[in-house]
C-alpha positions as CSV (number, residue, x, y, z in Angstrom):
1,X,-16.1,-76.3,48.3
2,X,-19.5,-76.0,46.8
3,X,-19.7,-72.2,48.6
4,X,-16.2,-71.6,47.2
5,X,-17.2,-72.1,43.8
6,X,-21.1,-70.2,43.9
7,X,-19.1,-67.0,45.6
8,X,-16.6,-67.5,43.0
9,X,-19.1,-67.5,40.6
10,X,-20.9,-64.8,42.1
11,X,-17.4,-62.9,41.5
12,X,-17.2,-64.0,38.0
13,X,-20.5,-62.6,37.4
14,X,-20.0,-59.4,39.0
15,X,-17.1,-58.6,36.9
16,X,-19.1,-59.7,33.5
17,X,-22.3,-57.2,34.5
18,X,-19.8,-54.6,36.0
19,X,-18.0,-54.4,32.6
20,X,-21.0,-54.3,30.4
21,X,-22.3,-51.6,32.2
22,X,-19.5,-49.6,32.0
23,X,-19.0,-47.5,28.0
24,X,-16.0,-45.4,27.0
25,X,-15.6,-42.3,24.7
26,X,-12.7,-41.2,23.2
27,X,-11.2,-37.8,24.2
28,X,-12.6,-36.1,20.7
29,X,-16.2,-37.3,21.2
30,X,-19.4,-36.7,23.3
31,X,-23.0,-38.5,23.1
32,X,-25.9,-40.1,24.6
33,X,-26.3,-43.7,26.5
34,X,-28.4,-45.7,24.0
35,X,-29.9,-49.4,25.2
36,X,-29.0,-51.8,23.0
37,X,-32.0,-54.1,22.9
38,X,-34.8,-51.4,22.8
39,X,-32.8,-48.4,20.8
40,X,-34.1,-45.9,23.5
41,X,-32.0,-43.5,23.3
42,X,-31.0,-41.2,27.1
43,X,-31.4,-37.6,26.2
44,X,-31.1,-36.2,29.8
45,X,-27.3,-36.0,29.8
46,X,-24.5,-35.5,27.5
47,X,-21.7,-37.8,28.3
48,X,-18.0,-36.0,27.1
49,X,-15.0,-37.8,26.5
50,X,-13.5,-41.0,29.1
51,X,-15.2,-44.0,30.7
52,X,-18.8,-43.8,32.3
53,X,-20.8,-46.1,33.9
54,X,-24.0,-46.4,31.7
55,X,-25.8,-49.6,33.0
56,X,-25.9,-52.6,31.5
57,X,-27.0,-53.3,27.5
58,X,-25.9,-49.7,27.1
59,X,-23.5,-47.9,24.7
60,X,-23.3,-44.6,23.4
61,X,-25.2,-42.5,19.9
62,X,-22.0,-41.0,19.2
63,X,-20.9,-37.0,18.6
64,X,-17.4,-35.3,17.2
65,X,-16.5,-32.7,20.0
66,X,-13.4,-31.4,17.9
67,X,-13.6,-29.0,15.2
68,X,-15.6,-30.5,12.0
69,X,-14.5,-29.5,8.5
70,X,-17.1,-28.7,6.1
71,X,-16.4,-27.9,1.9
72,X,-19.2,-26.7,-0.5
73,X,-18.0,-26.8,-3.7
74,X,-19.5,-25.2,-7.1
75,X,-21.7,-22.9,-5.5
76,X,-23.9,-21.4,-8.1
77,X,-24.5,-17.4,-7.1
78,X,-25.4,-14.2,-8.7
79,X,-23.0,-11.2,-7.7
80,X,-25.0,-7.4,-6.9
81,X,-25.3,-5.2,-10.1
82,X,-23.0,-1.4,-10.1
83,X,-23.2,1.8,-11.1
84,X,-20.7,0.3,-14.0
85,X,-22.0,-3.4,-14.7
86,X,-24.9,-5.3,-14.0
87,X,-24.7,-8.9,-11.8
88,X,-23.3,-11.5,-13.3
89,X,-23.0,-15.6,-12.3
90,X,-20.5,-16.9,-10.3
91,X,-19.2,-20.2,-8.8
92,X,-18.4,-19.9,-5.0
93,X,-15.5,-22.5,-3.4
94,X,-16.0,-22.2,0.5
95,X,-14.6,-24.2,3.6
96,X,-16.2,-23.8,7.2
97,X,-15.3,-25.5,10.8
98,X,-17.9,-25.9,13.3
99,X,-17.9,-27.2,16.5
100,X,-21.3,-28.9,17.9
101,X,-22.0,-27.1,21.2
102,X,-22.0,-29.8,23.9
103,X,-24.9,-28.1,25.9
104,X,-27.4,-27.3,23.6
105,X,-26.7,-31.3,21.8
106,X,-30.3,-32.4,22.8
107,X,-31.4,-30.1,21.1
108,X,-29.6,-30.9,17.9
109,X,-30.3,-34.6,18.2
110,X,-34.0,-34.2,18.4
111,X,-33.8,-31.7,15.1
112,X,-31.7,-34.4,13.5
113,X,-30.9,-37.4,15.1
114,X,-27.6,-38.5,13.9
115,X,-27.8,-37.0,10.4
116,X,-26.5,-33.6,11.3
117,X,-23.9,-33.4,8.8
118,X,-26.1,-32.7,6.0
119,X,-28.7,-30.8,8.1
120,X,-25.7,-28.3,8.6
121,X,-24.3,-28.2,5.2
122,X,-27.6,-27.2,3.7
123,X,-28.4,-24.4,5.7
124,X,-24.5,-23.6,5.6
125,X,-25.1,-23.4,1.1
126,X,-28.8,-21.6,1.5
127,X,-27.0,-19.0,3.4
128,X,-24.3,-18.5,1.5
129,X,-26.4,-18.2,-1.4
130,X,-28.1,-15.7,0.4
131,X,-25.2,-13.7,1.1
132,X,-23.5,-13.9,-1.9
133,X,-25.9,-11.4,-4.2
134,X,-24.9,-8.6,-1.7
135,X,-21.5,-8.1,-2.9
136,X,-21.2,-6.6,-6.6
137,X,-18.2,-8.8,-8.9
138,X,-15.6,-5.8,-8.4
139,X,-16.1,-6.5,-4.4
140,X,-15.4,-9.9,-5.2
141,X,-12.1,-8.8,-7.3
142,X,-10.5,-6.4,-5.4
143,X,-11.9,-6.5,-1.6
144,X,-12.1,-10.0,-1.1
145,X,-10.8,-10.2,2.3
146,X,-14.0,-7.8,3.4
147,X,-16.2,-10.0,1.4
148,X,-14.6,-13.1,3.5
149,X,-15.6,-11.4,6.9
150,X,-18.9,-10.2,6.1
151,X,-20.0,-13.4,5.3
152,X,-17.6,-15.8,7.7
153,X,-19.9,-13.2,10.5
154,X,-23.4,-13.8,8.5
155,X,-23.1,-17.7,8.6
156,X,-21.8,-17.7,12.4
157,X,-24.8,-16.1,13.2
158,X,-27.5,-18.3,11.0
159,X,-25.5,-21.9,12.5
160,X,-25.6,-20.6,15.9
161,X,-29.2,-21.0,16.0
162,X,-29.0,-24.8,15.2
163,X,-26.4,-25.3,18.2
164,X,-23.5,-24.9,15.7
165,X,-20.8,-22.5,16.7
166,X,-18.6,-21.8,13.6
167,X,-14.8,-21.3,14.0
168,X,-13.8,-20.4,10.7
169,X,-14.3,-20.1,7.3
170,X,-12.8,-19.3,3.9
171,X,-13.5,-18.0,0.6
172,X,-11.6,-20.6,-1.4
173,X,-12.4,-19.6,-5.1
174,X,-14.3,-17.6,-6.9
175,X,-14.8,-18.0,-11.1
176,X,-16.9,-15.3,-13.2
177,X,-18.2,-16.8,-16.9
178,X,-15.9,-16.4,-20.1
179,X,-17.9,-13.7,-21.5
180,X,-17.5,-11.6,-17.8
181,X,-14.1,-12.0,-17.8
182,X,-13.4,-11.5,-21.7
183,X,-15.0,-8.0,-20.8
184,X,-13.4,-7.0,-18.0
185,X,-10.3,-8.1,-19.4
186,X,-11.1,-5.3,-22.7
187,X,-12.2,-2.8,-20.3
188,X,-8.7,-3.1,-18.3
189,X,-7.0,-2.9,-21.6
190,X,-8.8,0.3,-22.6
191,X,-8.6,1.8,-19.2
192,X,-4.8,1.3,-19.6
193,X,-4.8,2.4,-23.0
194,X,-6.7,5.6,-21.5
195,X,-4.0,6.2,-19.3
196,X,-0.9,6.1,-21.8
197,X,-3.0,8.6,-23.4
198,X,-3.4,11.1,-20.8
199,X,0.5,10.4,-19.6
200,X,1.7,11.8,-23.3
201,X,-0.6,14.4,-22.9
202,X,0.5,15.1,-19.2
203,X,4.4,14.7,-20.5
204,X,3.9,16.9,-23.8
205,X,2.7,19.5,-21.1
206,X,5.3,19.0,-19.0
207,X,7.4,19.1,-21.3
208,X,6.5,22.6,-22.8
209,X,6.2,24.0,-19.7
210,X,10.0,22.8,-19.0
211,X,10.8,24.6,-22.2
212,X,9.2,27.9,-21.1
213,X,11.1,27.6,-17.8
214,X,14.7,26.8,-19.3
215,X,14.1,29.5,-21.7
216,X,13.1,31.8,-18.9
217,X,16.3,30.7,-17.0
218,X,18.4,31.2,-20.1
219,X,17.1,34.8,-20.4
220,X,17.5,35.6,-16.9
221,X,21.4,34.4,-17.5
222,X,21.6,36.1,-20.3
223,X,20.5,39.4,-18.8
224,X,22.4,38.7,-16.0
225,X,25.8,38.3,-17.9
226,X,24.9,41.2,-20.4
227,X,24.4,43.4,-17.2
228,X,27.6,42.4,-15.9
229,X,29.3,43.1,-19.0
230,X,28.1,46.6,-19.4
231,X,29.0,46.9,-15.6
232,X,32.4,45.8,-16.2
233,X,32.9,48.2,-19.2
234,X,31.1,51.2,-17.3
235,X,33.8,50.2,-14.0
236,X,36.7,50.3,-16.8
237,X,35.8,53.4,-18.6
238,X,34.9,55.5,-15.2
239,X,38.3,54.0,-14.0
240,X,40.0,55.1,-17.1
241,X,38.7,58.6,-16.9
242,X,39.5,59.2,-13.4
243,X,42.8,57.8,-13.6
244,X,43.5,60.0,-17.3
245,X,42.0,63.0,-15.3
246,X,44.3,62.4,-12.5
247,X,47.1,62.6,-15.0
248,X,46.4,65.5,-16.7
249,X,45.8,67.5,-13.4
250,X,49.5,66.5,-12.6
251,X,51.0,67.0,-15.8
252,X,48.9,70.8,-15.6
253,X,50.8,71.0,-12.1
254,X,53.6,70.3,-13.4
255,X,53.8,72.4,-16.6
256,X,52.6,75.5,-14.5
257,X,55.6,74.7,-11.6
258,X,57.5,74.3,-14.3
259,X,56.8,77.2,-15.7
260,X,57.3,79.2,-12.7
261,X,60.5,78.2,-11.5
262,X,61.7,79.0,-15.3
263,X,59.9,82.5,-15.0
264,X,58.2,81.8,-18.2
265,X,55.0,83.9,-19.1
266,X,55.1,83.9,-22.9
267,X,51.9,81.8,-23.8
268,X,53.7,80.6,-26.7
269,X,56.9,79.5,-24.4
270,X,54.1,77.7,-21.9
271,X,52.4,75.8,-25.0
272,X,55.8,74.4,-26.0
273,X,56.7,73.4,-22.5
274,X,53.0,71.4,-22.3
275,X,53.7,70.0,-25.7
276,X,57.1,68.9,-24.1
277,X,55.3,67.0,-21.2
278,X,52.5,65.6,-23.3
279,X,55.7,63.6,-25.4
280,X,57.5,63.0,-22.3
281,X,54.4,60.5,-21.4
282,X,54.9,59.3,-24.8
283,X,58.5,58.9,-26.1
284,X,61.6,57.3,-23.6
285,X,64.5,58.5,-26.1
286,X,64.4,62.8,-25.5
287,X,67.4,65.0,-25.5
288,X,66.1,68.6,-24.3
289,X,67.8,71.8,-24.4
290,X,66.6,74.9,-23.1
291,X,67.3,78.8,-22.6
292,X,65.2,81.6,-22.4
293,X,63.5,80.9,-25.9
294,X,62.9,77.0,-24.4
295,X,64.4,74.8,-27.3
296,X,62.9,71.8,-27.8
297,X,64.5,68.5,-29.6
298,X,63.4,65.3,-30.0
């Protein structure tokens, strides 16, 4: 019975030492086996996330291996000068996510033991800083998003040399001094001003010229109708003349057959029969006679 219970104990022990050697990380973390009773920490090998057998006294110095958020508020910058303003103070708003690189964490512990955090967030604001007087206040204002990239590129770079690789960041806010924006807000009200200026003068322009034009249009139909007008009276009087000459050739025809068949050859006699034709076109009521003197009676 007395082997029973030493194996037994044996057992018992072997659990108790098997399960104190044994640490566990949690999916979203990383880190170095640490001994608990002399601090020494293991920097040979980075341990990722699950259960590891680390000896016994042991436990782990701790590292996020998921994203880590980052916000430096109230950023105190000075914009670039322009052809149109010089540089002027501004207060900066950004957010950055990093991710600690797993293989190069030695590295980063021996720069800063556990206290990365801040290590990062002050080279993060130096560089930004940095960046910031590159970019004039009208970049700032109207290309923002190029402003964002140019600098989300710069700090990726500087953090990637401290083992940092940065996912993202964002240009949050951005706020210019009263007396900045008091001015640019006068010099958009001027420039607007400006331009409801030149439009009258554009539209009294137009205008004028839209004058000219109907006027010219107006002439042109004037002339147009005039010309068809004098047309229309040339058409009426040519066909008035042909149609009179036409006549008087037949009534000539007719006064001369008339003549003929009568056997009339005093000039007097042939005036009276022309006269007789020239009323026939005019009267409907005529009661001729006639003889060898041709008498006439209306």
């Amino acid at each position: 019975m007395a082997g029973v219970g030493i194996v037994g104990g044996i057992i018992f022990l072997t659990i108790i030492l098997v399960s104190s050697s044994i640490g566990k990380l949690e999916y979203y973390e990383m880190g170095f086996s640490r001994n608990k009773v002399t601090g020494t920490v293991n920097r040979k090998k980075v341990y990722a996330g699950g259960t590891h057998f680390v000896g016994l006294a042991k436990n782990f110095v701790k590292f996020p291996s998921i994203a880590i958020a980052t916000s430096l508020e109230d950023l105190s910058v000075y914009t670039a000068s322009s052809e149109l303003d010089a540089g002027t103070p501004a207060v900066l708003d950004v957010n950055f996510q990093y991710l600690l690189v797993q293989d190069e964490l030695i590295d980063l512990y021996e720069a800063t033991n556990i206290n990365y955090r801040p290590y990062i967030r002050n080279i993060a604001i130096d560089k930004v800083k940095n960046i910031a007087p590159k970019f004039t206040a009208d970049e700032y204002l109207e290309d923002r998003i190029t402003v964002e990239q140019e600098m989300r590129e710069e700090l990726k770079m500087e953090l990637r040399n401290v083992h940092v690789d940065v996912i993202d960041m964002q240009l949050l806010g951005i706020s210019f001094p009263p007396a900045f924006i008091t001015k640019k807000l006068n010099t958009a009200i001027q420039d607007e001003r400006n331009a409801a200026e030149q439009f009258k003068k554009n539209a009294t322009v137009i205008r004028g010229e839209t004058s000219k034009q109907v006027k010219y249009i107006e002439n042109d139909v004037l002339l147009t109708t005039k010309t068809a007008d004098a047309n229309s009276v040339a058409i009426q009087a040519n066909a008035t003349h042909k149609a009179t000459r036409v006549f008087e050739d037949a009534r000539t025809d007719a006064v001369y057959d008339f003549v003929d068949t009568l056997d009339i050859t005093d000039t007097q006699q042939i005036l009276s029969v022309d006269l007789f034709f020239r009323l026939l076109k005019q009267q409907n009521n005529i009661v001729m006679g006639a003889d060898q003197n041709l008498l006439l009676s209306v």
